[in-house]
N, C-alpha and C positions, 0 to 999 in steps of 0.2 A: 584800609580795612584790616581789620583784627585776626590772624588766625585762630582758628582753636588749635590749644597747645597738644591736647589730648591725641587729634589725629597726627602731628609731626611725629609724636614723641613713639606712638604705636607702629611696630614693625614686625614682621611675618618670619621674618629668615632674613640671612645672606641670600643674592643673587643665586647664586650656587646652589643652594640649598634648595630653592625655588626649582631650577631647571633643572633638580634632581625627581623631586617630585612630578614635575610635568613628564619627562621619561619615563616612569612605572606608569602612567598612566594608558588604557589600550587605544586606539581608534578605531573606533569602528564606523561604519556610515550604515546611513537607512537605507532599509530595503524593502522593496513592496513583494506583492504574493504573485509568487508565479503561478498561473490558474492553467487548468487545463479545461478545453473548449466543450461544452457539454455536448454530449451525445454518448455511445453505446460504446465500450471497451472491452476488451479480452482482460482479466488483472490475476496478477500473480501476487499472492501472498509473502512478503521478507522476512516479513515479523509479525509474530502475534502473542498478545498475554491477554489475561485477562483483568480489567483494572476496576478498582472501586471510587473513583476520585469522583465522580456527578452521575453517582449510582452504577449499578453493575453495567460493565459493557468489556467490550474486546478494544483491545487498541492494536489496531491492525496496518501494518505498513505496507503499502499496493504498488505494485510497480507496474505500469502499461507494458504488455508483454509482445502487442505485435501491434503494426501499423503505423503512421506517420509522424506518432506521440512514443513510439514506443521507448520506453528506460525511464520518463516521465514518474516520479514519486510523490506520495502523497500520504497521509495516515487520515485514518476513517476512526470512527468510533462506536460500531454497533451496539444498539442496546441489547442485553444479557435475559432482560427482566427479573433474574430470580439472584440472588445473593450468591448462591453456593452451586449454581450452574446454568443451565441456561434455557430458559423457558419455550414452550412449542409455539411457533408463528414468529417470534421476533426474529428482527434483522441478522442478529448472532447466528440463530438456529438454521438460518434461510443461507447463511454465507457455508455456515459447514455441512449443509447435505448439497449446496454448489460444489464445492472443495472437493469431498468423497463422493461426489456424483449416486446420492445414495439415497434413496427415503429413511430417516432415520426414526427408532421408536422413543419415546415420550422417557424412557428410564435407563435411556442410553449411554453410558459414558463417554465424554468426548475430551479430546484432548488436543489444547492450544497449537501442540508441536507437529499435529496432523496436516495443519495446516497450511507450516511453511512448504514454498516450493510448489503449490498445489495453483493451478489455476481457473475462475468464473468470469464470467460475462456480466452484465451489470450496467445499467444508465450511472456516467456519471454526471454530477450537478456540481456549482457554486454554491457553497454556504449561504446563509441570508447576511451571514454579515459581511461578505467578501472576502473574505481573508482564507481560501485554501478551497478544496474541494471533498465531495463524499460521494458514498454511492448511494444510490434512490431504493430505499427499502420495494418492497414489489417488481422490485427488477429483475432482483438477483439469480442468477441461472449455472447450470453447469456449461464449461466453455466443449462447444460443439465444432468439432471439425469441418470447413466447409465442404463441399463439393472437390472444390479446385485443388485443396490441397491434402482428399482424398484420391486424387485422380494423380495425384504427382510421384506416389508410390512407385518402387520402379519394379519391372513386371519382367517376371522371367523368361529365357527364351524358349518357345514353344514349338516342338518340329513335328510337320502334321505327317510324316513316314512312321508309320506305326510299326516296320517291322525293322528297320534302323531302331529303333527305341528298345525292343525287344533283343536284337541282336547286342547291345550295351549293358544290358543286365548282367551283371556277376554270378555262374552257376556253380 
């Protein structure tokens, strides 16, 4: 059988030159989404801007701040509704009067950097298409102290001799 001269004669590099190229080259491996388990989380704000890339919204980077997921990261993308700030009812507006634990007015200036550090409560979910998690618009709430770790305060000591109390006073 015949070869064709075409492929002998056609050559790429030296060896060398080859396993030059294959070292600039990076490895990387695949990797799937790490999901966090749906239900009800405390979340602390890392980062926040406001972005325009599939209409106005926040892009918001959450950290689980307390509980068995706690340090857990993820980025959300609240819708803004308005171009140049951020419309009353939407998911935006709903995360920064959680943030500022504050009823906020309709002509209010708000600003992205109020945000970091601040923490809400919130159902989180799985995306529809799997890949990552968000939080569930009508959820969104300001993060309320429980009970328990109301009650953990530590309490001063208190001596029921009223006239020892008196006698300690500086005249």
């Amino acid at each position: 059988m015949k070869r064709n001269s075409t492929k002998e004669t056609l050559t790429i590099g030296s060896r060398n030159e080859q396993n030059r190229r294959k070292s600039n080259v990076a490895k990387l491996t695949a990797q799937g989404y790490e999901l966090l388990d749906s239900g009800r989380y405390v979340l602390e704000v890392v980062e926040a801007e406001a972005v325009n890339e599939y209409g106005p919204q926040l892009r918001l980077k959450l950290r689980v701040a307390e509980g068995e997921h706690e340090g857990f990261e993820f980025t959300d993308y609240p819708n803004r509704g308005a171009e140049d700030g951020v419309k009353v009812g939407t998911k935006a507006w709903d995360v920064f009067e959680a943030c500022l634990n504050a009823r906020l007015a309709p002509d209010e200036e708000l600003d992205t950097d109020n945000l970091i550090g601040k923490r809400f409560e919130a159902m989180v979910v799985t995306k529809k298409s799997g890949k990552g998690n968000r939080t569930e618009h009508g959820t969104i709430g300001p993060h309320r102290l429980k009970k328990a770790q109301l009650n953990e305060v530590p309490k001063t000591e208190e001596s029921n001799d009223v006239e020892e109390e008196f006698k300690n006073i500086p005249i």
